[in-house]
Each structure stands twice: as C-alpha cells, then as structure tokens.
N, C-alpha and C positions, 0 to 999 in steps of 0.2 A: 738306248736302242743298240742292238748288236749288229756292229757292220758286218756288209755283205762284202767280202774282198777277196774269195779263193779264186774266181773266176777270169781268165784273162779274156776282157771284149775283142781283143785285136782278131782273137781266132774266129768272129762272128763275119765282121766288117774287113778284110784287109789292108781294103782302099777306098772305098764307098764313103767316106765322109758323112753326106747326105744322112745312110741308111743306121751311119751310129746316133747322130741324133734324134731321129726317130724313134730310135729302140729305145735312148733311155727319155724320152720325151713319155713314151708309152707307159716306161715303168713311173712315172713321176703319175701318170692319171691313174693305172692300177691305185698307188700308194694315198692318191687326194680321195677315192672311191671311199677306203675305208673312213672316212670321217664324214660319211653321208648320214643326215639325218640329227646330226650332234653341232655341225659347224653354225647353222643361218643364225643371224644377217650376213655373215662371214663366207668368201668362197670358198670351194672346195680344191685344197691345195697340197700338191707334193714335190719334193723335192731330190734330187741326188746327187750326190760331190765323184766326180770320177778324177783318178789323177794317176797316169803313166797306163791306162787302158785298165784299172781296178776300180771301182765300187769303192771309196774309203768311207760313204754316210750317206746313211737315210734318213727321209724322217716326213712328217705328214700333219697337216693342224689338223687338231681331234676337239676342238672349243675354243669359241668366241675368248679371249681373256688371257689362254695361253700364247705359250709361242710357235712362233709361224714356221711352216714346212724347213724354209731355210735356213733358219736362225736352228732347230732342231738336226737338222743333216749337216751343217759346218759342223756344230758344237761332237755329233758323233763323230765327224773324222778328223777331229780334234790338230792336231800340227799338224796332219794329210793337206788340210785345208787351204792353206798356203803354196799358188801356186797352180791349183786345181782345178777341173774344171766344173761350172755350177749348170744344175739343167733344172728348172720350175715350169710347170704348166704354166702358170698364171704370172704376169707382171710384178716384178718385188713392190713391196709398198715405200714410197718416201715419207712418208707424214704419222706424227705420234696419234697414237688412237689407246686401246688397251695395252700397248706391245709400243714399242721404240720403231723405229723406220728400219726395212731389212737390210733396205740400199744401203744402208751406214754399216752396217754387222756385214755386209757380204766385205765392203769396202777395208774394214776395219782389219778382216781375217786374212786378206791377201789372196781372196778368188779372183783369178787370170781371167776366165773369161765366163760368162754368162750364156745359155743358151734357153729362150724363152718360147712355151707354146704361142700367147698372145697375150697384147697387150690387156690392161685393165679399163673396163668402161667406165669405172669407178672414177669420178670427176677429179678425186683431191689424187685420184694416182696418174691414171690414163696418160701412159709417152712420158711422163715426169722422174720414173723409177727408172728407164729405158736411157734416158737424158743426161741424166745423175750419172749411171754407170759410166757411161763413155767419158763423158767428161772428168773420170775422174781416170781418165786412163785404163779402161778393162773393154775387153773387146767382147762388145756385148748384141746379140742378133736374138728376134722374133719371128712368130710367123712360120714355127713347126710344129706341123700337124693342126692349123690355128682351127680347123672345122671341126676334128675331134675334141680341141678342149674348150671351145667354146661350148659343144654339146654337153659336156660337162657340167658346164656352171650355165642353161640354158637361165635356168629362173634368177639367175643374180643377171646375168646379161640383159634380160628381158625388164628387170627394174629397170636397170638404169640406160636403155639403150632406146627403149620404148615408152619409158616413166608408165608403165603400168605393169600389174601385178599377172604372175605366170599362171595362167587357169588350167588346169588341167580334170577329164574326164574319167571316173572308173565306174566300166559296165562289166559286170557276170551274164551270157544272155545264151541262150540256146543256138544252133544251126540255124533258126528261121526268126532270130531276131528277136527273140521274145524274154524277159526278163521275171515273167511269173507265168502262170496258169491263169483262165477263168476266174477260177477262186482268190486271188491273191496267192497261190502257193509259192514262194522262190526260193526255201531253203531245203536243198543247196543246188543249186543249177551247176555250180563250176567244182573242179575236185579239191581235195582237201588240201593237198601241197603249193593246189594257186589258190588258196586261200590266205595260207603262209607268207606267200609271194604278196600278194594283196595287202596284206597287214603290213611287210616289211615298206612297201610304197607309202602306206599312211604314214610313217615314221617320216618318210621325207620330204615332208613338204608341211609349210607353217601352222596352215590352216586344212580344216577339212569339214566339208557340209554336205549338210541334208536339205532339204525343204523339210516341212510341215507334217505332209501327208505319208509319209516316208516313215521319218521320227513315230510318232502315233502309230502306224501300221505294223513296225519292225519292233521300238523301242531300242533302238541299236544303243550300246555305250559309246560307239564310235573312237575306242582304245586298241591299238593295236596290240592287243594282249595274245596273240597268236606268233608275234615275234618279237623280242627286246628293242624297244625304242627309247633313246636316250633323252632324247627330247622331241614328246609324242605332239601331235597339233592340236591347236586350239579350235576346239569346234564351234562350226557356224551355225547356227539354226535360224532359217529363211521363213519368216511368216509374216503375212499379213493382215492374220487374226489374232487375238487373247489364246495363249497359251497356258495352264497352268505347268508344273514345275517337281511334277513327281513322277520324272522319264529319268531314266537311269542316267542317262548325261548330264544332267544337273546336279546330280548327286559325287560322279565320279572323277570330275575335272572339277581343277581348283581353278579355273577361269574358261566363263563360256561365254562368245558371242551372241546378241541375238538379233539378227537384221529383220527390223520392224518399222512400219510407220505409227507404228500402233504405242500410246505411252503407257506406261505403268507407274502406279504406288509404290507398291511394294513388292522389293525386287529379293531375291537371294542373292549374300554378299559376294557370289563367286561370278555372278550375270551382269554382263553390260550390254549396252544397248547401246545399239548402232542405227540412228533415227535414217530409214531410207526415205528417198522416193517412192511415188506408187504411180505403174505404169500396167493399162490396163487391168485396171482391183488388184494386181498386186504387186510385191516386190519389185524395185527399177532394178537389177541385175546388171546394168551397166553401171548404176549411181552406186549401190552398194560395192564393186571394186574397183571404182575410184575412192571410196570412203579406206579401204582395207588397205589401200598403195598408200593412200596419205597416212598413215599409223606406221609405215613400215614394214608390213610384211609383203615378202618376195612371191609367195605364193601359193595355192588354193588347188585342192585335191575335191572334187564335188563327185557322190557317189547316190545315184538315184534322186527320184522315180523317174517313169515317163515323163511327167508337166515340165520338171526340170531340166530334165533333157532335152525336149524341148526349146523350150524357152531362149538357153542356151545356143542352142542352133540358128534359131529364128536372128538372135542377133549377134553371131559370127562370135562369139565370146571365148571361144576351146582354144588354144594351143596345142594341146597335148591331148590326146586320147590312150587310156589304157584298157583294152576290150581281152577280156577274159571269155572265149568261147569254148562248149563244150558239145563234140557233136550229137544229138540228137533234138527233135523234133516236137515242140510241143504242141503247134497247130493252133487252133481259136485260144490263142492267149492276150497275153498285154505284152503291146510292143515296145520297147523301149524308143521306137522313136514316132505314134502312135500318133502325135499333134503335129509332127514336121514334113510339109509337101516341099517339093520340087515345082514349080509351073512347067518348066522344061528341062527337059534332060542337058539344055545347054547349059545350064547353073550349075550342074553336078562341078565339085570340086573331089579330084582327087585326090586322097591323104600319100604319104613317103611310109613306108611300113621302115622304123630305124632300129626296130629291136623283135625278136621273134622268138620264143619258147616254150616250150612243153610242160607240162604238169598233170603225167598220169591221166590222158585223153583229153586233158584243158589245153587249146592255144592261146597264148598270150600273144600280144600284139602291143609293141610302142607306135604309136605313130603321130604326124603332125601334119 
C-alpha cells in the first residue's frame, strides 16, 4: 500500500489535541468502509500510523484470513513504525484466530502510543487488547468517536452485545406507501441508480430473504448483479408450504437457505433446511433468527412483500430500515404495511433517520 505522508496535520489541528484524533479516527472508518461487504464474521476495520504530524501507513482488513488493518499500516510505514503514533477504530485483537494477536505486532514494532475508536464486544477481545497495551507500557486510550464506529460495525456489535442477529428492512414504495399497483405491478417503483444502491446493500449483509409469495410473484435471483459483491448473501427463502425448486434462486446460488416447518425428500445439493416453528399457519420469525444467530451469522437484509412486512412489525423484529421512496402517487394499490395497525397513536415509535440520499427523484432513508 502507498503511503500517504506529503501532508503536515499540525497545519489542521495546532493545538486541539482532541480534534486530531478525531480526524484520523474518521480517516481509519473512511479506510474500514472499503472492506464492507467482503470482511463478515470479521469487523470492519482501519487503521493509520502518524509519526511527527505525517501519515507514514495505511491500511484496512479486506478478508476474514488476511491481515488486520494494523498489522497492514505498521508493515506500510515500515521503520516509521517505531515510535509512532497508532489510531484503529475498533479494539486490536489479543488472541490467535486466522492472523496472530495485533496487540503483539503493535508491541513488537515499537508503537508509542495507541489511540482507539471503541472497545471490542467480542468476548475473547473486549478491554483485554486495551489491557495488554498499557501494560506493556504504551500509552494507549478509547472512546473516540465510539458512537460513529460503533455504527460502523452495528451488526457485529448487535451479535454479540445483544446475542442476536442484525435484521434489517429494504422497501422501494411510492409517496403514499404503496409497493405495487392493484395488479401486482412494482417494476420499477424506485430509480435506476437506487437500484444500484439497493444491490450494493445486498452485498452487505450475510443473508437476504424473501418470503414465498414474493419469490413466486417476482422470481427474484436475489444476486446483487447491479453492483460487484465480493461476498454476495446467502438467501433465505421463508415458507410454510411445499415449494418446488425451478425459481431462479436455486439455480444461481451455490447455497440456499430454506426456513420451513415443512420436511422434504429430496432436496437440491445447494438447499438446506432450517426446520422452523410455526406460529400462526406460518413461519415463527422470531424462532427462525434465533436459528440463523446460532449458525453464525451476523446479519439479515429482508426485502418484501406486505405479509412480510408485516409480520416483522407485529413482532418488533427490524433494527434497521432501508426505505427507498420515490415521489409519486399510486393510490388503490398494495401497501407495503397493509396488515400492520396501531391501536393508538400512543404505540407509534419514532425511527432516527442516520443516513439520507438521493438517486435521480429516489429518497433513500437509513434509519432505526
């Protein structure tokens, strides 16, 4: 990796202390972003080596196996290292896993001092990497910027902080709420470029499902084939009936889930079955992501229909909502949340809108 080092930070910050750690705290989340979509189970992590108010190394984990942000930014600013000062969003790791402990590589190289967004939730690290440093004489602090880079790694935090799996919502829907026409019509409600956007999300997250009537309806590949995904998710398909197995998603993934209470013969060697609950004639949706957290994965991108949506609702399941709107109007349609009452306006729960953008008449909306 080519270091960045023409630039002198002092002329940013003169005296501000505070406002330098910040900055390169920020650039360390810039730097963990790009490895969104390629790192899970792995957080999303960046790193950068400053020494005498220069930039002497970057660097960023881009795969579970490789080496970690830090271990890659020492090794760039190679003798710089020594002496230097070390800034990582995320908690170095103490304990062998695919990769050696960073705390010992930071230890090893001669980094003075450590400056950390937050700690690690993660059992075998959490305050143990933080521990380590000090102890071994480097003067080492947390807890910059820790709301920003926790939003970061929301769904690795949400494993292990909450021991369950990050559920996240994506709706495309009109001005008035509506995600098809009368007829079923819904391609394309939202524009082409949040479309792009739409796909690049599927890339980030483990899993991604449909219900039944959805699959059948659409026939979705549910491939983010609109934008490069390094490591695309494995799709869920939610039924509580006999499905047969000539939907293009069976065909196009080399491993599909299928949340069913319902048993099968003879299965296609890419389909496994994840035996649910059944709650009310169908799928437990609570029981099925506790089934998907105990396997390991961090987290689940669920895209349509109404029942779904629904359902969802009715039992508090969403963290995350990604709502793709575009304004106009389609009036007697189907409403994307068509099954979900309120009794009283006192239940309403307000969402945090954390993210907001445009795509050629499309608003996009993060929220939680």
């Amino acid at each position: 990796m080519k270091k960045v080092n023409q630039l002198n930070f002092s002329q940013i910050y003169p005296s501000d202390s505070r406002k330098k750690e910040e900055y390169f705290i920020k650039l360390c989340l810039e730097l963990a972003s790009l490895g969104k979509g390629s790192v899970s189970p792995n957080p999303l992590v960046g790193a950068v080596v400053v020494k005498n108010n220069r930039i002497v190394g970057i660097g960023y984990h881009k795969r579970p196996g490789l080496s970690h942000a830090e271990k890659i930014a020492i090794d760039d600013a190679g003798k710089d290292a020594r002496g230097a000062d070390l800034y990582v969003n995320l908690e170095p790791c103490v304990h062998y896993g695919r990769t050696p402990p960073c705390v010992d590589y930071i230890i090893k190289k001669g980094i003075k001092r450590v400056y950390i967004g937050t700690v690690d939730p993660n059992p075998v690290v959490k305050g143990k990497g933080l521990r380590k440093l000090k102890r071994a004489g480097l003067d080492a602090k947390s807890g910059i910027l820790e709301q920003e880079c926790r939003d970061l790694n929301r769904k690795y935090f949400t494993f292990y902080e909450k021991n369950k799996i990050f559920v996240a919502l994506k709706l495309a829907i009109s001005l008035d709420g509506k995600i098809a026409t009368e007829k079923g019509e819904s391609k394309w409600i939202s524009s082409e470029s949040s479309r792009v956007y739409a796909h690049k999300l599927r890339g980030e997250f483990d899993l991604i499902a449909v219900g039944r009537n959805t699959l059948l309806k659409d026939d979705s590949s549910l491939v983010p084939y609109l934008c490069y995904s390094p490591s695309p998710p494995v799709p869920v398909i939610i039924c509580s009936r006999k499905i047969n197995f000539n939907r293009k998603v069976f065909k196009l993934h080399k491993r599909v889930i299928l949340a069913t209470p319902v048993s099968y013969k003879n299965l296609p060697e890419n389909v496994e079955i994840l035996k649910t609950k059944v709650k009310d004639k169908k799928v437990d949706l609570k029981n099925m992501l506790k089934r998907l957290h105990e396997k390991g994965f961090q987290s689940i991108l669920f895209e349509g229909g109404a029942e779904l949506v629904s359902s969802l609702l009715k039992n508090n399941l969403i963290d995350e909502y990604h709502i793709f709107i575009t304004p106009f109007i389609i009036g007697s349609g189907i409403s994307a949340f068509k099954s979900f009452k309120l009794k009283s306006l006192s239940q309403k729960r307000i969402l945090d809108i954390k993210e907001m953008k445009t795509f050629d008449g499309t608003i996009y909306l993060r929220l939680s």
